[in-house]
Biopython code that builds the backbone (N, CA, C, O; Angstrom):
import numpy as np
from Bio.PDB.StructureBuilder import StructureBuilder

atoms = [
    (1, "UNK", "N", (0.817, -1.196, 0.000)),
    (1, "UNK", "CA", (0.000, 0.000, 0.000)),
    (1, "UNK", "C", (0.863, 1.265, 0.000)),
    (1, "UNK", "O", (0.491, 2.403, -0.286)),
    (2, "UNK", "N", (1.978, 0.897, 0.340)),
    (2, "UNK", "CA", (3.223, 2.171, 0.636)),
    (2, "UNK", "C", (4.655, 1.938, 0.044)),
    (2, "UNK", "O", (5.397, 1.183, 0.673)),
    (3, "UNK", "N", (4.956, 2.325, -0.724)),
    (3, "UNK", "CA", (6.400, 1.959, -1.132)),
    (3, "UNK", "C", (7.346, 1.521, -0.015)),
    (3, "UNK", "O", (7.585, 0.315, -0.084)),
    (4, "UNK", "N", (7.737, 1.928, 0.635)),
    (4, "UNK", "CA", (8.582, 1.116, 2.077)),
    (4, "UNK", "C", (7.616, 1.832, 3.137)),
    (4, "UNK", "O", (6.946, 2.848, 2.953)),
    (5, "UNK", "N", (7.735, 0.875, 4.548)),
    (5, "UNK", "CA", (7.787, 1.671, 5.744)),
    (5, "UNK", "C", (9.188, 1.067, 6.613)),
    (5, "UNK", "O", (9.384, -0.105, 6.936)),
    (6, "UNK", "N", (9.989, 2.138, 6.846)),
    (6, "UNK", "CA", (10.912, 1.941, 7.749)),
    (6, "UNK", "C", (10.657, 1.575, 8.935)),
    (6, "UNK", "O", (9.541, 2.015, 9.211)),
    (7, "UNK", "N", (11.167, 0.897, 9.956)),
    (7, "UNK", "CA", (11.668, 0.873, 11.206)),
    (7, "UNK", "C", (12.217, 1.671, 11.676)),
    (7, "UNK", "O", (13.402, 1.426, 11.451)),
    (8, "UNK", "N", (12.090, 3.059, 12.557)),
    (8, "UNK", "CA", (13.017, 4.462, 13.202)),
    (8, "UNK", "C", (13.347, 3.570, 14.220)),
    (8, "UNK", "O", (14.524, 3.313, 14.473)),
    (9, "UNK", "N", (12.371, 3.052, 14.854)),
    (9, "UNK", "CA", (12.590, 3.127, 16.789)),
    (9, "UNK", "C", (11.715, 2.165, 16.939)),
    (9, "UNK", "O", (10.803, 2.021, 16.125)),
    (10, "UNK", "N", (11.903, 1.188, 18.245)),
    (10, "UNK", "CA", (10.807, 0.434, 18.495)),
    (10, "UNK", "C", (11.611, 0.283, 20.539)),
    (10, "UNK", "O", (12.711, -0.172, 20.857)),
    (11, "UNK", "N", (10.698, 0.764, 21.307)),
    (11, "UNK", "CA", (10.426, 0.473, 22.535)),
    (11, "UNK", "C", (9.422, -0.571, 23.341)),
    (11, "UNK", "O", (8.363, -0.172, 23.825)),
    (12, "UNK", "N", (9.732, -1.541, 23.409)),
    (12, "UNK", "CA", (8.351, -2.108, 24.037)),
    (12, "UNK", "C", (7.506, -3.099, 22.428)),
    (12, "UNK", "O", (7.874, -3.871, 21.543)),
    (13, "UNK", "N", (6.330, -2.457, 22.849)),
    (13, "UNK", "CA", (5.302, -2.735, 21.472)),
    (13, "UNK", "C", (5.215, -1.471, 20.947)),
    (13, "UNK", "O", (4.181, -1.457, 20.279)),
    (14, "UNK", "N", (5.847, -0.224, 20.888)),
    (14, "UNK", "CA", (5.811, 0.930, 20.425)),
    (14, "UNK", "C", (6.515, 0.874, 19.113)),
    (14, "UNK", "O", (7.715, 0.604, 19.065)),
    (15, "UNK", "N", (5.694, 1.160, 17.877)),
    (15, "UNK", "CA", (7.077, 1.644, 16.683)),
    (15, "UNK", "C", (7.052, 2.495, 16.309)),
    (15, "UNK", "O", (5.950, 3.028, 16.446)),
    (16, "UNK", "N", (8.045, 3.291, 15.613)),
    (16, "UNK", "CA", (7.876, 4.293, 14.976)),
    (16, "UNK", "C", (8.165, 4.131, 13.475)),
    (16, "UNK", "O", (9.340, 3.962, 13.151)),
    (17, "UNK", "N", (7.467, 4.156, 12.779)),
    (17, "UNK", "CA", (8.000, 4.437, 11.388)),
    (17, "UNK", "C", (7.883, 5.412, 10.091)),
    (17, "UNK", "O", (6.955, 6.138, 9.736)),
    (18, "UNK", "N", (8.903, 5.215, 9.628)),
    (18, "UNK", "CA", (8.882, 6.299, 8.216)),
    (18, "UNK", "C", (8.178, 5.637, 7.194)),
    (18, "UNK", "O", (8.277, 4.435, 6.946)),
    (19, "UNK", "N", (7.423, 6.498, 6.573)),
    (19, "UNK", "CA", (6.218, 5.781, 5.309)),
    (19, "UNK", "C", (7.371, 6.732, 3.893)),
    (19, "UNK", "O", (7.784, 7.892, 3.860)),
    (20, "UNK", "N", (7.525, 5.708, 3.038)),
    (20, "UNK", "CA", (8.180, 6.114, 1.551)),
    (20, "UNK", "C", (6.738, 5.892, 0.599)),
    (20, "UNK", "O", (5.824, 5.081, 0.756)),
    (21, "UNK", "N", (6.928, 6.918, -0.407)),
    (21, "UNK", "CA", (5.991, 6.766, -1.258)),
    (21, "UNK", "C", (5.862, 7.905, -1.999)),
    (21, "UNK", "O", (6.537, 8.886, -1.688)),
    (22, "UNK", "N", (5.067, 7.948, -2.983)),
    (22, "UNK", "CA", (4.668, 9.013, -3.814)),
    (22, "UNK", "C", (3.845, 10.017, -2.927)),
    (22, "UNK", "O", (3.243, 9.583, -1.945)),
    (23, "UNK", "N", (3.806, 11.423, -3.271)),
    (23, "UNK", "CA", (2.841, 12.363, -2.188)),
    (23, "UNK", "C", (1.314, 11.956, -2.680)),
    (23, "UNK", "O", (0.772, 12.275, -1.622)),
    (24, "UNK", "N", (0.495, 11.606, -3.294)),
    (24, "UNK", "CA", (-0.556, 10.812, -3.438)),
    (24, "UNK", "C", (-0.516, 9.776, -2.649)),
    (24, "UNK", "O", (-1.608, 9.845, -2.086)),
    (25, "UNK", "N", (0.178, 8.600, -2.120)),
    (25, "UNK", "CA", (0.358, 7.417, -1.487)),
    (25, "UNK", "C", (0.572, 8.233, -0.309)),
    (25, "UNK", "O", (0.318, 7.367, 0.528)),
    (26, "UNK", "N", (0.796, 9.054, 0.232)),
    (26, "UNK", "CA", (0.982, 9.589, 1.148)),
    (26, "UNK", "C", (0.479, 10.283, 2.132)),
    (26, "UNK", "O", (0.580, 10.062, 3.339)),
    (27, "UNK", "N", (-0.416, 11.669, 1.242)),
    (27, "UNK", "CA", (-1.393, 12.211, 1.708)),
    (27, "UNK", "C", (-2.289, 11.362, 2.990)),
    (27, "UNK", "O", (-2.719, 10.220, 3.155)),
    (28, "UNK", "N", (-2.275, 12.778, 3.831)),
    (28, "UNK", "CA", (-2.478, 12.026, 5.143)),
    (28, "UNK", "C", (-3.631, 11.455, 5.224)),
    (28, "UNK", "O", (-3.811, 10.571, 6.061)),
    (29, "UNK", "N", (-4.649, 11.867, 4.346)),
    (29, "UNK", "CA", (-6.358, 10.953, 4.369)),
    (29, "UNK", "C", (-6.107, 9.739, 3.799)),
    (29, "UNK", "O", (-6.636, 8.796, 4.388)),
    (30, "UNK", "N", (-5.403, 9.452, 2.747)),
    (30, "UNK", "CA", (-4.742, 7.994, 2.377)),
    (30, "UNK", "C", (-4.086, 6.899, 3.349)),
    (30, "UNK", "O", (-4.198, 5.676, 3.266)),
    (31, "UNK", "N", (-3.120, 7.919, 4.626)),
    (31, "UNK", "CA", (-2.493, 7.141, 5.029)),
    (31, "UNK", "C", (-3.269, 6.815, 6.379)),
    (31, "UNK", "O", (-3.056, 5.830, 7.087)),
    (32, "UNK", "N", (-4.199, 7.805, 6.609)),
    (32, "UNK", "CA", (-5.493, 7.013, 8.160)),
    (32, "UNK", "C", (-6.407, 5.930, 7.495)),
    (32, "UNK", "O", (-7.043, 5.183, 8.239)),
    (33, "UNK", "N", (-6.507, 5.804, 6.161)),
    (33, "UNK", "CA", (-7.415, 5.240, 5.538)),
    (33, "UNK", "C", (-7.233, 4.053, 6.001)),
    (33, "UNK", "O", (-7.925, 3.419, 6.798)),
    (34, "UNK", "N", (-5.696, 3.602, 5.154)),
    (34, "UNK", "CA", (-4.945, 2.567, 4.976)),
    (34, "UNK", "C", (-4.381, 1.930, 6.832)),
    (34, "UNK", "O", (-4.470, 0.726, 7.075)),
    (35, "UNK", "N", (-4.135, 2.388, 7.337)),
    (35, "UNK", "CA", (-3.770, 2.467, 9.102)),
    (35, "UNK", "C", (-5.312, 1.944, 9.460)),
    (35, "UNK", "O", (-5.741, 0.790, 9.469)),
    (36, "UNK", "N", (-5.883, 2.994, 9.705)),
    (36, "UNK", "CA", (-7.960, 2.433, 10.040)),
    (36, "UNK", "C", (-8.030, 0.716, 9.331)),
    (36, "UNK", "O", (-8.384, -0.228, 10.036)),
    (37, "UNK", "N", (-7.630, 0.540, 7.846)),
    (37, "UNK", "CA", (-8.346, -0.825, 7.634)),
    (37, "UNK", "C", (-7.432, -1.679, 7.802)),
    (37, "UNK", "O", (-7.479, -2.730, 7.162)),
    (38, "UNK", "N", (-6.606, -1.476, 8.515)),
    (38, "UNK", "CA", (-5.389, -2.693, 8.865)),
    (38, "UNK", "C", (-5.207, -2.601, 10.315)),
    (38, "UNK", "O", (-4.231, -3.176, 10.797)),
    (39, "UNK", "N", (-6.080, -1.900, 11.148)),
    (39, "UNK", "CA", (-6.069, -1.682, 12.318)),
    (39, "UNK", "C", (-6.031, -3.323, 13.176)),
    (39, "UNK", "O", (-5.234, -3.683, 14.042)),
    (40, "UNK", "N", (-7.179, -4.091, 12.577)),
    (40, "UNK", "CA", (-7.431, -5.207, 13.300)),
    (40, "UNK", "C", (-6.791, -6.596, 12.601)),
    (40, "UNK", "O", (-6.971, -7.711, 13.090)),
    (41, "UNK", "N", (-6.115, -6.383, 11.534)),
    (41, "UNK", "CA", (-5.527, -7.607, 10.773)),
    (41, "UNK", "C", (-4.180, -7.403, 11.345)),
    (41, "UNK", "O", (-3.437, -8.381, 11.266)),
    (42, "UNK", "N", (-3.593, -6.070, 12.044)),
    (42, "UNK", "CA", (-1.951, -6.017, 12.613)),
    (42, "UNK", "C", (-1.765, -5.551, 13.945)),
    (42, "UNK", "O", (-0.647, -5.197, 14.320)),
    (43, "UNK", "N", (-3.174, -5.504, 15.011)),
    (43, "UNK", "CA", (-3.987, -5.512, 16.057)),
    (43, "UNK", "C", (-3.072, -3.889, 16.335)),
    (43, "UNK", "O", (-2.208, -3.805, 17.208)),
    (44, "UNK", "N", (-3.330, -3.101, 15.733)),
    (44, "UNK", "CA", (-2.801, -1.760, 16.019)),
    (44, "UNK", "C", (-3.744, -1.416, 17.350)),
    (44, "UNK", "O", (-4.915, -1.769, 17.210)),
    (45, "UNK", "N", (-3.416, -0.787, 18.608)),
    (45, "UNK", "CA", (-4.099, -0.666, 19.247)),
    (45, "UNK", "C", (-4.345, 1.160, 19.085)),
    (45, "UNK", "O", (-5.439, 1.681, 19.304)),
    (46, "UNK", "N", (-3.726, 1.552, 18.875)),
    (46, "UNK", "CA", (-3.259, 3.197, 18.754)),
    (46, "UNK", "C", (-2.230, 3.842, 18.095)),
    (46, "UNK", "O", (-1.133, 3.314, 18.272)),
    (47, "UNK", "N", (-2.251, 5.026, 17.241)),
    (47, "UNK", "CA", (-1.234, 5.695, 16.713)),
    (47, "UNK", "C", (-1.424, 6.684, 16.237)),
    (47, "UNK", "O", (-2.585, 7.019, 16.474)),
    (48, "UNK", "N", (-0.979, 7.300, 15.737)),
    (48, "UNK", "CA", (-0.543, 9.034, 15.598)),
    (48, "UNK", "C", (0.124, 8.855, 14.075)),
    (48, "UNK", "O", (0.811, 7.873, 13.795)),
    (49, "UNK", "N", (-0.155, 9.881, 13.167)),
    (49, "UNK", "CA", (0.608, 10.442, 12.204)),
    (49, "UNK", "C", (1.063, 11.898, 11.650)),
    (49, "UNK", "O", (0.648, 12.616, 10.741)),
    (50, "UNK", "N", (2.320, 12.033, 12.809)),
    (50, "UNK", "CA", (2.619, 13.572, 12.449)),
    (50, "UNK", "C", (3.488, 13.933, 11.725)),
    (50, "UNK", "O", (4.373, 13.183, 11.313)),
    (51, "UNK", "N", (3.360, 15.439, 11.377)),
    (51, "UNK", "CA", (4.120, 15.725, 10.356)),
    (51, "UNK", "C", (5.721, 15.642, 10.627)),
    (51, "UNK", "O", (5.901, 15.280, 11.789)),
    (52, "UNK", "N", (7.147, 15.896, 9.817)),
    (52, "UNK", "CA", (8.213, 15.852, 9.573)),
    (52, "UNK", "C", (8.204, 17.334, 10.267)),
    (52, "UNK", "O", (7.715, 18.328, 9.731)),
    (53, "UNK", "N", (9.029, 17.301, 11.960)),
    (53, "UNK", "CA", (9.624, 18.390, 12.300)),
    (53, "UNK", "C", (10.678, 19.239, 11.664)),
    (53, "UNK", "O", (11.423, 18.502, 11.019)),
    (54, "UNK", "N", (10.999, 20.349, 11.595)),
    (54, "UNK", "CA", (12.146, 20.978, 11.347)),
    (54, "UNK", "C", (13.307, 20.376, 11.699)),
    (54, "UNK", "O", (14.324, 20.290, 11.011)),
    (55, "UNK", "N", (13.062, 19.827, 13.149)),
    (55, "UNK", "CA", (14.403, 18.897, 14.002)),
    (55, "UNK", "C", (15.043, 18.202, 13.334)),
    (55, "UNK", "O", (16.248, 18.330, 13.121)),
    (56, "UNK", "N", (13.890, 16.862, 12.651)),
    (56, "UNK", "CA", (14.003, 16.313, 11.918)),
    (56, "UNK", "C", (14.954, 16.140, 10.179)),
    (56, "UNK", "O", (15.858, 15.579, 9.559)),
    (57, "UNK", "N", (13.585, 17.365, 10.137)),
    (57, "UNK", "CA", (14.664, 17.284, 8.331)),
    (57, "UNK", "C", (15.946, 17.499, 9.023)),
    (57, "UNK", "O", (16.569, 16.438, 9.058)),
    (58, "UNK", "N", (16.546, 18.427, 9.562)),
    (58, "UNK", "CA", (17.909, 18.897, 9.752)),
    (58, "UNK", "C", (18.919, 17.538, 9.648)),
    (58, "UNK", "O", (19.788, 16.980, 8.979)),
    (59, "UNK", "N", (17.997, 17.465, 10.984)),
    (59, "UNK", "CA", (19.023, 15.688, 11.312)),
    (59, "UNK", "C", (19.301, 15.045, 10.320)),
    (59, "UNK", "O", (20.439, 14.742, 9.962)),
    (60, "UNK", "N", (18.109, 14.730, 9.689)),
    (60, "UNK", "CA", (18.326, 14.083, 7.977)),
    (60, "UNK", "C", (19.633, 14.591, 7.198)),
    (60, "UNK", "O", (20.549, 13.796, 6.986)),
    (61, "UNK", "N", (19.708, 15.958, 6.765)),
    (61, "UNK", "CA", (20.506, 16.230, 6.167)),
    (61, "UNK", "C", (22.149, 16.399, 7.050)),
    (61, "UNK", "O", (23.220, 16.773, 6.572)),
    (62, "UNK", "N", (21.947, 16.124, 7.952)),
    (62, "UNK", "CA", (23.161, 16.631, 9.140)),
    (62, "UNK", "C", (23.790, 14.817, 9.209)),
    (62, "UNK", "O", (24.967, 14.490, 9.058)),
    (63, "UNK", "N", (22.756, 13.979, 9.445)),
    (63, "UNK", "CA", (23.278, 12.573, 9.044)),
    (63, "UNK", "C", (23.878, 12.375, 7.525)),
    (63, "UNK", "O", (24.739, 11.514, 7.346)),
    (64, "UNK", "N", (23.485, 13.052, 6.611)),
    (64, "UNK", "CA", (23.833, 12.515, 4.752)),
    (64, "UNK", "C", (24.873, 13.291, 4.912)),
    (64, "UNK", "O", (25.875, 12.576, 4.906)),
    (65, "UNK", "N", (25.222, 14.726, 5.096)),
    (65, "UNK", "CA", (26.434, 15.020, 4.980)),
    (65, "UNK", "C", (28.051, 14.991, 5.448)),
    (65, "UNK", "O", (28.361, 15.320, 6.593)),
    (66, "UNK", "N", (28.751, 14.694, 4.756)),
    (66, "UNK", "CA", (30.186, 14.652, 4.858)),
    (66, "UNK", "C", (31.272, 15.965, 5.491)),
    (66, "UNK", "O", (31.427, 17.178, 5.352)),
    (67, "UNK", "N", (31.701, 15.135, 6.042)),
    (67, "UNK", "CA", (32.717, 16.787, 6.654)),
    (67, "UNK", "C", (33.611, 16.862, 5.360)),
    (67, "UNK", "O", (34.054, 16.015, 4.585)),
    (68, "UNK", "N", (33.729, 18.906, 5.498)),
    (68, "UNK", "CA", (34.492, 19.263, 4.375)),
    (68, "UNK", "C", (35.997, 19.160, 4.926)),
    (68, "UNK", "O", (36.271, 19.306, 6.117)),
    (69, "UNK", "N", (36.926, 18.897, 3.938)),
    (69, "UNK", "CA", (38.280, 19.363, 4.451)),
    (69, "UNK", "C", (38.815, 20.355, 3.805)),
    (69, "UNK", "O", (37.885, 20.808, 3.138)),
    (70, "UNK", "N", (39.887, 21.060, 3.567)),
    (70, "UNK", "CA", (40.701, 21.941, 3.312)),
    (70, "UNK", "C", (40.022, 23.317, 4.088)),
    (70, "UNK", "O", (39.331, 23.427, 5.101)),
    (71, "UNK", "N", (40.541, 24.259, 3.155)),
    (71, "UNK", "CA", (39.982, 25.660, 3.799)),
    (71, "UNK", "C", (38.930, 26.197, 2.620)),
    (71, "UNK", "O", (39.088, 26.069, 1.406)),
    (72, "UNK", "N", (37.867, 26.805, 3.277)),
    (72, "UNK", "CA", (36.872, 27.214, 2.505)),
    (72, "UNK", "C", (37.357, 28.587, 1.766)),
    (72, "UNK", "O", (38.313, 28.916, 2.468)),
    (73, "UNK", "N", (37.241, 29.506, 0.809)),
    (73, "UNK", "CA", (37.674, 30.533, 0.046)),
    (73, "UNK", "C", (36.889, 31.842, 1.360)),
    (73, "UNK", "O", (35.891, 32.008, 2.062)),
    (74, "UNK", "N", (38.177, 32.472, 0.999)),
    (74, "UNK", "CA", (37.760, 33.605, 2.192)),
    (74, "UNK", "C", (38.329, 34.190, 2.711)),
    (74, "UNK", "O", (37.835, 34.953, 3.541)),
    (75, "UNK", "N", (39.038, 32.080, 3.997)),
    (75, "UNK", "CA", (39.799, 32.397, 5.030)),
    (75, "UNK", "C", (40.864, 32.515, 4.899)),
    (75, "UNK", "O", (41.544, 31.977, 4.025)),
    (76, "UNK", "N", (41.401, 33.584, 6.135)),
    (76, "UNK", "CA", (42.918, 33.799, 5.851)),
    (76, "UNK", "C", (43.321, 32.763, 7.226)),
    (76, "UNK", "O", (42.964, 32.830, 8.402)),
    (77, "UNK", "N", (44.337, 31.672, 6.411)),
    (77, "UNK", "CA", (44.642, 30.319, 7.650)),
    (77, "UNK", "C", (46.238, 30.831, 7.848)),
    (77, "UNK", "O", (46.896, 30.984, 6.820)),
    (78, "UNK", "N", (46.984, 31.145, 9.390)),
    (78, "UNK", "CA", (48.201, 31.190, 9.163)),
    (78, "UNK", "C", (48.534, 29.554, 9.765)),
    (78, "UNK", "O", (47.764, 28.911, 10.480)),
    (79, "UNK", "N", (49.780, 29.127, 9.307)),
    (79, "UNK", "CA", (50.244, 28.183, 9.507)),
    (79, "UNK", "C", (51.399, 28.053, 10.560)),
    (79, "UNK", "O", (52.414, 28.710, 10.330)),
    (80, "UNK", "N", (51.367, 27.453, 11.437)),
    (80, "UNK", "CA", (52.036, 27.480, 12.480)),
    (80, "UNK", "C", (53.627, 27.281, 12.286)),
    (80, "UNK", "O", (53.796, 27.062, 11.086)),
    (81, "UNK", "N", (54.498, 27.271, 12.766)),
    (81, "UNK", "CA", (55.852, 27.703, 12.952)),
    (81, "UNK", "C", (56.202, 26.473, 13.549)),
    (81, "UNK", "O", (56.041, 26.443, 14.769)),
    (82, "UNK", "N", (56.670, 25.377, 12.977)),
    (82, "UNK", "CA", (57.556, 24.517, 13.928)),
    (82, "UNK", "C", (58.743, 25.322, 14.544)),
    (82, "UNK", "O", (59.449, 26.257, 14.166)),
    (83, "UNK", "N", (58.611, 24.236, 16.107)),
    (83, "UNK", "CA", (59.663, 24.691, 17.049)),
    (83, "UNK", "C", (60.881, 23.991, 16.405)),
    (83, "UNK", "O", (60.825, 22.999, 15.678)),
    (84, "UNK", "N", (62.087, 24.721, 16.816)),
    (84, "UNK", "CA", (63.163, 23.976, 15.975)),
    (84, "UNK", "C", (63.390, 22.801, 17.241)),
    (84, "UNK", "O", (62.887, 23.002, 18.346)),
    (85, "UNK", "N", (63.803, 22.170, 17.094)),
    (85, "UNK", "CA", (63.922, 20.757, 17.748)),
    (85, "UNK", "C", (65.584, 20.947, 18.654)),
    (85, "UNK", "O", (66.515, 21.380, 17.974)),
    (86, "UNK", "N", (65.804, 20.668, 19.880)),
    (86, "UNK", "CA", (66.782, 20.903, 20.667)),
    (86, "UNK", "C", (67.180, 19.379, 20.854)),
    (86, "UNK", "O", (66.363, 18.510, 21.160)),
    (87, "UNK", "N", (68.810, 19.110, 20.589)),
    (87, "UNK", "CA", (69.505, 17.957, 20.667)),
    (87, "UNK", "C", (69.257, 17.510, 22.105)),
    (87, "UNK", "O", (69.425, 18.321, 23.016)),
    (88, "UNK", "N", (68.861, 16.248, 22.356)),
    (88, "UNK", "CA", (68.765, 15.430, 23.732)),
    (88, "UNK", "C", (70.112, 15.690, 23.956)),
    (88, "UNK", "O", (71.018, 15.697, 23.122)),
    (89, "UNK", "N", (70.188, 15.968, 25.513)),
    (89, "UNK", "CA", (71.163, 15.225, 26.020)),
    (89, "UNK", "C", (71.979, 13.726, 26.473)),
    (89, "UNK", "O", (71.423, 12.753, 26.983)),
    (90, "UNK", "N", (73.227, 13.832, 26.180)),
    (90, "UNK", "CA", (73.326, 12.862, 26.394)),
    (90, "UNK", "C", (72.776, 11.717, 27.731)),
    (90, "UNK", "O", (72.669, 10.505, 27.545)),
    (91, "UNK", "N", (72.549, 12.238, 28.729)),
    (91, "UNK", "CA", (72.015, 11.680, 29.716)),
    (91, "UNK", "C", (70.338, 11.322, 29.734)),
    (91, "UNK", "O", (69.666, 10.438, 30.266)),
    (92, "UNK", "N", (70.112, 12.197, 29.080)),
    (92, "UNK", "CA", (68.605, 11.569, 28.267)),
    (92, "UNK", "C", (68.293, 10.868, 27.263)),
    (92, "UNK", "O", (67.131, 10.477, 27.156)),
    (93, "UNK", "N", (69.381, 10.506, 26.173)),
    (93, "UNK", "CA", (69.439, 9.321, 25.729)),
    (93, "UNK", "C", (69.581, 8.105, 26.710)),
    (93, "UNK", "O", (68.601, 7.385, 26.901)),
    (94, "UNK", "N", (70.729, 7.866, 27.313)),
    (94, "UNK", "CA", (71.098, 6.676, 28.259)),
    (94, "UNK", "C", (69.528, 6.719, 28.483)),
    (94, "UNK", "O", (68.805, 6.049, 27.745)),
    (95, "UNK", "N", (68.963, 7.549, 29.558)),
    (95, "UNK", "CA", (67.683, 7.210, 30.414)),
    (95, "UNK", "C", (66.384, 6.094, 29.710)),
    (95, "UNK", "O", (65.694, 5.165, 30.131)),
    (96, "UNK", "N", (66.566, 6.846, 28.404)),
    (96, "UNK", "CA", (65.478, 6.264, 27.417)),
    (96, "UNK", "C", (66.047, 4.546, 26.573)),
    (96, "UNK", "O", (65.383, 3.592, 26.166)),
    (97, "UNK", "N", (67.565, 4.818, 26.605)),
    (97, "UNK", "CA", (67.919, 3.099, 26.231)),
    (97, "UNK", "C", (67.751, 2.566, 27.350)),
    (97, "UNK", "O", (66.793, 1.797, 27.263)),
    (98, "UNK", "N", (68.409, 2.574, 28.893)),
    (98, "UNK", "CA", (68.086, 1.848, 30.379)),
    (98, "UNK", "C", (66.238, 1.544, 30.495)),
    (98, "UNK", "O", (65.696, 0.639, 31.128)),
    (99, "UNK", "N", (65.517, 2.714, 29.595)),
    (99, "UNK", "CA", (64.356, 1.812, 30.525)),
    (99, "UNK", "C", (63.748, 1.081, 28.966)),
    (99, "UNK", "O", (62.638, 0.726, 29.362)),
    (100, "UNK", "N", (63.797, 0.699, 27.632)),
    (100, "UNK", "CA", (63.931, -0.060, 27.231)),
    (100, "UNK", "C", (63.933, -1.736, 27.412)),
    (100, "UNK", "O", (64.219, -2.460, 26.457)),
]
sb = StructureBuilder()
sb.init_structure("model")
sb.init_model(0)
sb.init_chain("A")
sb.init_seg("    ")
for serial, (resi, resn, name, xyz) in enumerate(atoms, 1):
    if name == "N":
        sb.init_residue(resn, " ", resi, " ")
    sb.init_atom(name, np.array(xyz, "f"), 0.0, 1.0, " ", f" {name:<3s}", serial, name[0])
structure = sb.get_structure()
């Protein structure tokens, strides 16, 4: 009746799911229709169909996207200064072969 329904969440006997489909297959008088006549063949006792929060979409797109790397056009990045590197002493070599 629905192109997919996902599995989000399930607590208990509680589920939540995402309905895929065309916006005709979708439309919410279609989808109480379809819920109402399958109520007692999948012993639905109760449920709710609300709309896609703002929260939501975000998350959606905040899950699909990839972190960028390099530097975006703009910024001015300075690059740090290696420290020049100071010769061990000899007594801090020995220390580091003895505990070896």
């Amino acid at each position: 009746k629905f192109d997919a329904a996902n599995v989000l969440e399930r607590q208990n006997d509680v589920y939540r799911f995402r309905l895929l489909g065309s916006p005709q297959s979708l439309a919410l008088s279609r989808v109480f229709s379809v819920v109402e006549s399958a109520k007692t063949e999948l012993s639905i006792q109760d449920y709710t169909v609300p709309q896609t929060t703002l929260g939501q979409i975000f998350n959606g797109f905040a899950a699909k996207q990839t972190q960028e790397t390099g530097v975006a056009r703009g910024l001015d990045v300075k690059k740090k200064r290696k420290a020049k590197k100071e010769p061990k002493s000899k007594q801090h070599d020995n220390y580091l072969a003895h505990r070896a």
